[in-house]
C-alpha positions as a Markdown table, in Angstrom:
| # | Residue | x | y | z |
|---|---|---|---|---|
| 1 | Unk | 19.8 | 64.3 | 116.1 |
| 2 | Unk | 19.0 | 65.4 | 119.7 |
| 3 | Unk | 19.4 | 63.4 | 122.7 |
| 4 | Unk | 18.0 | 64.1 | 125.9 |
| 5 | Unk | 15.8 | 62.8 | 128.5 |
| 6 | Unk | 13.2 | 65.5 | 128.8 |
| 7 | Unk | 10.4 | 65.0 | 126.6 |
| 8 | Unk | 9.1 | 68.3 | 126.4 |
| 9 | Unk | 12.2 | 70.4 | 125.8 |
| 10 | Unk | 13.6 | 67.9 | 122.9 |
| 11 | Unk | 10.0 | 68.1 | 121.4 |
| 12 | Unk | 9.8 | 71.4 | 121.0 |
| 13 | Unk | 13.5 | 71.7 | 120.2 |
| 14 | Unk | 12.9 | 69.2 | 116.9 |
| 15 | Unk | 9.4 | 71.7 | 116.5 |
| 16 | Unk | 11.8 | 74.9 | 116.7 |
| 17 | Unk | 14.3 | 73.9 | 114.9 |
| 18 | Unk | 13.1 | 73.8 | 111.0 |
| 19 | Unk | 12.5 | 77.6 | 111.5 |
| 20 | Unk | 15.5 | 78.8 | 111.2 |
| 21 | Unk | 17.0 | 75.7 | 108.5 |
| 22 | Unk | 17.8 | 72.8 | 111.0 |
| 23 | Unk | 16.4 | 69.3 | 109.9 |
| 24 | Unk | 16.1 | 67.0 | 113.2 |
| 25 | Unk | 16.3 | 63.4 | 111.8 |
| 26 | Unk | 16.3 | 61.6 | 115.0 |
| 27 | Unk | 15.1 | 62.0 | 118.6 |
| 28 | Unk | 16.4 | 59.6 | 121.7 |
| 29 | Unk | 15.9 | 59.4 | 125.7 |
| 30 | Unk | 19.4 | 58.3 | 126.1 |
| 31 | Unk | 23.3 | 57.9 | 125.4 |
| 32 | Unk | 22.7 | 54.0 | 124.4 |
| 33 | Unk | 19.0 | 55.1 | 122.1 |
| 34 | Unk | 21.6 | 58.1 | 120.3 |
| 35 | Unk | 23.8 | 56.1 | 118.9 |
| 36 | Unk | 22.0 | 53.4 | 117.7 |
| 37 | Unk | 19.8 | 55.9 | 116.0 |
| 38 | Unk | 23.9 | 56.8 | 114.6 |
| 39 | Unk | 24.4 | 53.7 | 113.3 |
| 40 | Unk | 21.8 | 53.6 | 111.4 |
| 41 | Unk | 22.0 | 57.5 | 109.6 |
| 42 | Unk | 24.4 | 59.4 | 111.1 |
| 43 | Unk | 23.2 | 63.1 | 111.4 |
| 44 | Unk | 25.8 | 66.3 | 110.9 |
| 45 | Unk | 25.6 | 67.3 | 114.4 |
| 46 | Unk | 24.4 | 65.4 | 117.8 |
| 47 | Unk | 22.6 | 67.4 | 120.5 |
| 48 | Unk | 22.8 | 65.9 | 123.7 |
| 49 | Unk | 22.0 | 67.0 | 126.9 |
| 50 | Unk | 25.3 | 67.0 | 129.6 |
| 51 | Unk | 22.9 | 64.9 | 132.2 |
| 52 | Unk | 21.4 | 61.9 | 131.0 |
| 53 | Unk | 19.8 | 58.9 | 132.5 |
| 54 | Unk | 21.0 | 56.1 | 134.6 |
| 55 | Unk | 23.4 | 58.4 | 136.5 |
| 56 | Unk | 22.7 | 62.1 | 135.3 |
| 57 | Unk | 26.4 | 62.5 | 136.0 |
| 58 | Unk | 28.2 | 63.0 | 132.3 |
| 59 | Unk | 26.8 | 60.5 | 130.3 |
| 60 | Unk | 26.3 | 63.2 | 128.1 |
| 61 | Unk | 30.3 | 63.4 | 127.5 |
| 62 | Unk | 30.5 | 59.7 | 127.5 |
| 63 | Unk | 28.1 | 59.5 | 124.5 |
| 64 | Unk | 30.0 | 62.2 | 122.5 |
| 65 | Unk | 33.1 | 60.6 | 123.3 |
| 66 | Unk | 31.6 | 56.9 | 121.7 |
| 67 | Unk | 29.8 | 59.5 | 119.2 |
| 68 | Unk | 33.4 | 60.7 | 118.4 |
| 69 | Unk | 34.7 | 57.5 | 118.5 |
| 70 | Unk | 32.3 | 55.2 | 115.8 |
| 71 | Unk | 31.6 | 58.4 | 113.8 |
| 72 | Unk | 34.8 | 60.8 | 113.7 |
| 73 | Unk | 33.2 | 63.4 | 111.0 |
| 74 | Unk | 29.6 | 64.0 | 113.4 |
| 75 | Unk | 29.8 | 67.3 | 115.5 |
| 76 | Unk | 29.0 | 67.4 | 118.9 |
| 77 | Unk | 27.3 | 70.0 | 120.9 |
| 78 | Unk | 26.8 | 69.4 | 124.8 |
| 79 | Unk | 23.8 | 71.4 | 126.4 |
| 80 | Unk | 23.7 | 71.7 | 130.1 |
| 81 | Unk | 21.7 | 73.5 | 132.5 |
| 82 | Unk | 24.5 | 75.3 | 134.6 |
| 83 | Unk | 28.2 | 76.2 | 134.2 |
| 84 | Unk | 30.8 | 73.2 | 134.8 |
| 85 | Unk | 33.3 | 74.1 | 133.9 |
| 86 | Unk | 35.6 | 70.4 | 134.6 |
| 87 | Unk | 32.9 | 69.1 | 131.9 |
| 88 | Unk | 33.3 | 71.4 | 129.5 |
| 89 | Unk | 37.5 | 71.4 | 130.2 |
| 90 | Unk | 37.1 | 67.5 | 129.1 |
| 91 | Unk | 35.2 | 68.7 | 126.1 |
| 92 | Unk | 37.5 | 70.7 | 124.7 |
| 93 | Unk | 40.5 | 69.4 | 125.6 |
| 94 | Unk | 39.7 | 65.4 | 124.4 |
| 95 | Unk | 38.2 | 66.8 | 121.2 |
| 96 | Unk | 39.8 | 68.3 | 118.4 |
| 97 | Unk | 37.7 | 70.5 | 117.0 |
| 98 | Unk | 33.5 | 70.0 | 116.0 |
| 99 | Unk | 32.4 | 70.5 | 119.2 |
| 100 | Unk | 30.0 | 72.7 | 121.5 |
| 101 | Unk | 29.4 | 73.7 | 124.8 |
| 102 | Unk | 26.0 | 75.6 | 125.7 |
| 103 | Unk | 24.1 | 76.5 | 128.3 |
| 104 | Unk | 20.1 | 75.9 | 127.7 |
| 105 | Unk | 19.0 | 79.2 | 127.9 |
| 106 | Unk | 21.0 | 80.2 | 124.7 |
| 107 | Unk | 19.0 | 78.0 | 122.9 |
| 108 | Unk | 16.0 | 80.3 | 123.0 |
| 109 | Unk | 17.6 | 82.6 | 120.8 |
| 110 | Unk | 17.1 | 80.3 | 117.5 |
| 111 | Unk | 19.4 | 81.9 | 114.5 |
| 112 | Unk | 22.4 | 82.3 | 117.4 |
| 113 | Unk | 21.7 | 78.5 | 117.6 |
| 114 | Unk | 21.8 | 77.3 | 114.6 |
| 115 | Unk | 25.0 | 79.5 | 113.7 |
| 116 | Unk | 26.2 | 77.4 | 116.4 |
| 117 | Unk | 25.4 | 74.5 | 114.9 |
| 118 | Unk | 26.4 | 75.6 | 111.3 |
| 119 | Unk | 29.8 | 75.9 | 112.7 |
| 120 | Unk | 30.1 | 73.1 | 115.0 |
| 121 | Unk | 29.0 | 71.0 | 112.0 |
| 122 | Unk | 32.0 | 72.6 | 109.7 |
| 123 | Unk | 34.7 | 71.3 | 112.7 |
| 124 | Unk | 34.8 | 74.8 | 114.7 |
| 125 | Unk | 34.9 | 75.2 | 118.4 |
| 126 | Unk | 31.5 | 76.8 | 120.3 |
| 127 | Unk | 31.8 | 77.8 | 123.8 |
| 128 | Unk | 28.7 | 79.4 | 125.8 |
| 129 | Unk | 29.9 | 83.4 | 126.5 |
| 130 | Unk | 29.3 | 82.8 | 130.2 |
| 131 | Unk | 31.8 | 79.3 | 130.7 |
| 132 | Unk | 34.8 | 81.2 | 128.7 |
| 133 | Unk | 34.2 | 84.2 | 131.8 |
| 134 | Unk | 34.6 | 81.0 | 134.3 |
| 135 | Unk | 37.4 | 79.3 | 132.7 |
| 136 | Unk | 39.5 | 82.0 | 132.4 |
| 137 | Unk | 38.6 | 83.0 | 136.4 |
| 138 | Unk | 39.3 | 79.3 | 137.1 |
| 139 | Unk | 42.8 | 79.4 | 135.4 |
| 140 | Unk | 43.6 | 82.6 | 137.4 |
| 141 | Unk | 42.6 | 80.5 | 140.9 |
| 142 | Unk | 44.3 | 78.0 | 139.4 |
| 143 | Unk | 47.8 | 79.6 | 138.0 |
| 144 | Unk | 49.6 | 80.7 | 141.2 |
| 145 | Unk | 52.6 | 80.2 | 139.2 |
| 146 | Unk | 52.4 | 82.8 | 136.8 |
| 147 | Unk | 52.4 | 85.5 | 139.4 |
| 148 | Unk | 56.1 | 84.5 | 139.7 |
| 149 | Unk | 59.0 | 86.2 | 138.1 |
| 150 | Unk | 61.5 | 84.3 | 135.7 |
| 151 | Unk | 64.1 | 84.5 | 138.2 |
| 152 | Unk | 61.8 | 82.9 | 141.2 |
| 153 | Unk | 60.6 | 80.3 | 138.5 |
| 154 | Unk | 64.5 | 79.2 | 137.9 |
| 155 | Unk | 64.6 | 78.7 | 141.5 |
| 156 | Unk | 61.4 | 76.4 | 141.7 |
| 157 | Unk | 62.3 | 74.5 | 139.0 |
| 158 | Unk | 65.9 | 73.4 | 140.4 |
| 159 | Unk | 63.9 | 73.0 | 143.6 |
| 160 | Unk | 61.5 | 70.7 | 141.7 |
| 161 | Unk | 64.7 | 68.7 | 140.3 |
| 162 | Unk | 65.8 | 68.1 | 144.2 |
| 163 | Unk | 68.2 | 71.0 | 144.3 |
| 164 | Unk | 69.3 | 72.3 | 148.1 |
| 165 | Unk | 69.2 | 76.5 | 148.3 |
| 166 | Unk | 73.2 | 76.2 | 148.4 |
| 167 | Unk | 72.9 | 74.5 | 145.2 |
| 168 | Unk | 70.4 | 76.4 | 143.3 |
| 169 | Unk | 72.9 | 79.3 | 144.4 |
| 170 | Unk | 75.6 | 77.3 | 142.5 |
| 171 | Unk | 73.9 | 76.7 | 139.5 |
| 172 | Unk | 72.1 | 80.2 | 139.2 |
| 173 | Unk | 75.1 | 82.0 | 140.4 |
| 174 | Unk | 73.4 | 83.6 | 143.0 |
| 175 | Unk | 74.7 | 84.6 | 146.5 |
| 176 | Unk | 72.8 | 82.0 | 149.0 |
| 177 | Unk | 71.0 | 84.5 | 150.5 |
| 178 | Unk | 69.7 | 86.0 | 147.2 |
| 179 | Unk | 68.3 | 82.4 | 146.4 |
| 180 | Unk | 66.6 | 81.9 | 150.2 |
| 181 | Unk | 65.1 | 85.2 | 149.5 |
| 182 | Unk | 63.4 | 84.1 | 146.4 |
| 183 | Unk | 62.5 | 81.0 | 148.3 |
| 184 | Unk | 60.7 | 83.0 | 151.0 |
| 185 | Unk | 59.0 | 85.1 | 148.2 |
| 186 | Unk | 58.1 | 81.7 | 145.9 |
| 187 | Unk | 56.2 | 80.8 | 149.5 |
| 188 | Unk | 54.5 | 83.6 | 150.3 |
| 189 | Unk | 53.1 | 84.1 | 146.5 |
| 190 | Unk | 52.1 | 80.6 | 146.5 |
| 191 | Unk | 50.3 | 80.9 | 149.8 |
| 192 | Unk | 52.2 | 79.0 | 151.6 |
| 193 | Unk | 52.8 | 79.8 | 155.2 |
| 194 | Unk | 54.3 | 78.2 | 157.6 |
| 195 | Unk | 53.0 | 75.1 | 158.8 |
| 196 | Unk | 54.2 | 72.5 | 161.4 |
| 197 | Unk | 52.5 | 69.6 | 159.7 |
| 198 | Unk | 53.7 | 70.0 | 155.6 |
| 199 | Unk | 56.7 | 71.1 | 154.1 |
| 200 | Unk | 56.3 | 73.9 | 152.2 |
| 201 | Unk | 59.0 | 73.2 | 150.0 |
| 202 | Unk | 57.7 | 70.2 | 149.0 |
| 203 | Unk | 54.0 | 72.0 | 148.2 |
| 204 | Unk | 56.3 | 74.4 | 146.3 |
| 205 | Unk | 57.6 | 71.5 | 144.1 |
| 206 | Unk | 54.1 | 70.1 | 143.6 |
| 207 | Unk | 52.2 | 73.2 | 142.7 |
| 208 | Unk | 54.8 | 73.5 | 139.8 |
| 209 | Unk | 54.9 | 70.1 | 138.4 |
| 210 | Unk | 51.2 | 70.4 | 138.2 |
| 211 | Unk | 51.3 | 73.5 | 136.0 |
């Protein structure tokens, strides 16, 4: 079943897509129009477009997420226009599994598609070439932490438990001057400099609980 608001490119998408094997067996506007096509016959894989009307935020996730919801065994694939990469992080990380994230353009090439489909359908995992390149760039911007060594991690994570330099040193058995060296380098590779109006050591703690 394909879901998505503009006419012309679900058209020829159900026109396509017998060519290379795929049966379209429904066609809808909308989230709300999809899955009351569902109810009634519920396809192997949904094809809905990441922007849908009212909003053209997400309903697109929304919709898999009730797709997922009333019908457990029906893949998913999401098609979007551009990269975005927080969508397709949602995507993969609520779903276990029968789920696909695409850019538009890949579409065109027709037998890559409907291997896409063929596996999406069979509970596998397909993610457009292009958002795997972002992600893992995004985790890199994202990771500060893992340009840390062991030791400086030790010494953030007694930080992040309230611990004062003296008694990281304690518990580490580390001179004190050892441990405020660490400190200084678990700043500067965290980009954190000195600032008058945050605590760094605070920032510290919070970039590390969040990873």
């Amino acid at each position: 079943m394909l879901a998505d608001d503009g006419v012309l490119f679900r058209e020829g998408l159900a026109r396509i897509l017998p060519d290379v094997g795929v049966t379209v067996v429904g066609q809808a506007g909308d989230g709300p129009a999809l899955l009351a096509l569902l109810r009634r016959d519920p396809p192997d894989v949904v094809v809905l477009d990441l922007r849908m009307p009212p909003g053209f935020g997400a309903e697109g996730i929304e919709t898999a997420a009730s797709v997922r919801r009333s019908h457990p065994g029906v893949g998913v694939m999401i098609l979007s226009q551009y990269v975005e990469a927080h969508h397709a992080l949602r995507l993969l990380t609520e779903f276990e599994g029968g789920v696909g994230y695409l850019l538009k353009d890949r579409v065109s090439d027709l037998a890559s598609f409907s291997t896409d489909l063929q596996r999406v359908a069979r509970g596998q995992t397909v993610v457009d070439a292009e958002l795997v390149t972002r992600l893992v760039a995004r985790r890199r911007e994202r990771d500060p932490i893992d340009a840390l060594t062991e030791r400086e991690r030790s010494v953030l994570a007694l930080m992040a438990q309230g611990l004062s330099n003296a008694a990281v040193a304690d518990t580490l058995h580390l001179a004190l001057k050892t441990v405020e060296a660490h400190v200084r380098s678990i700043f500067v590779k965290l980009g954190l400099p000195p600032d008058d109006r945050e605590h760094r050591r605070v920032r510290a703690v919070l970039t590390f609980l969040r990873a």
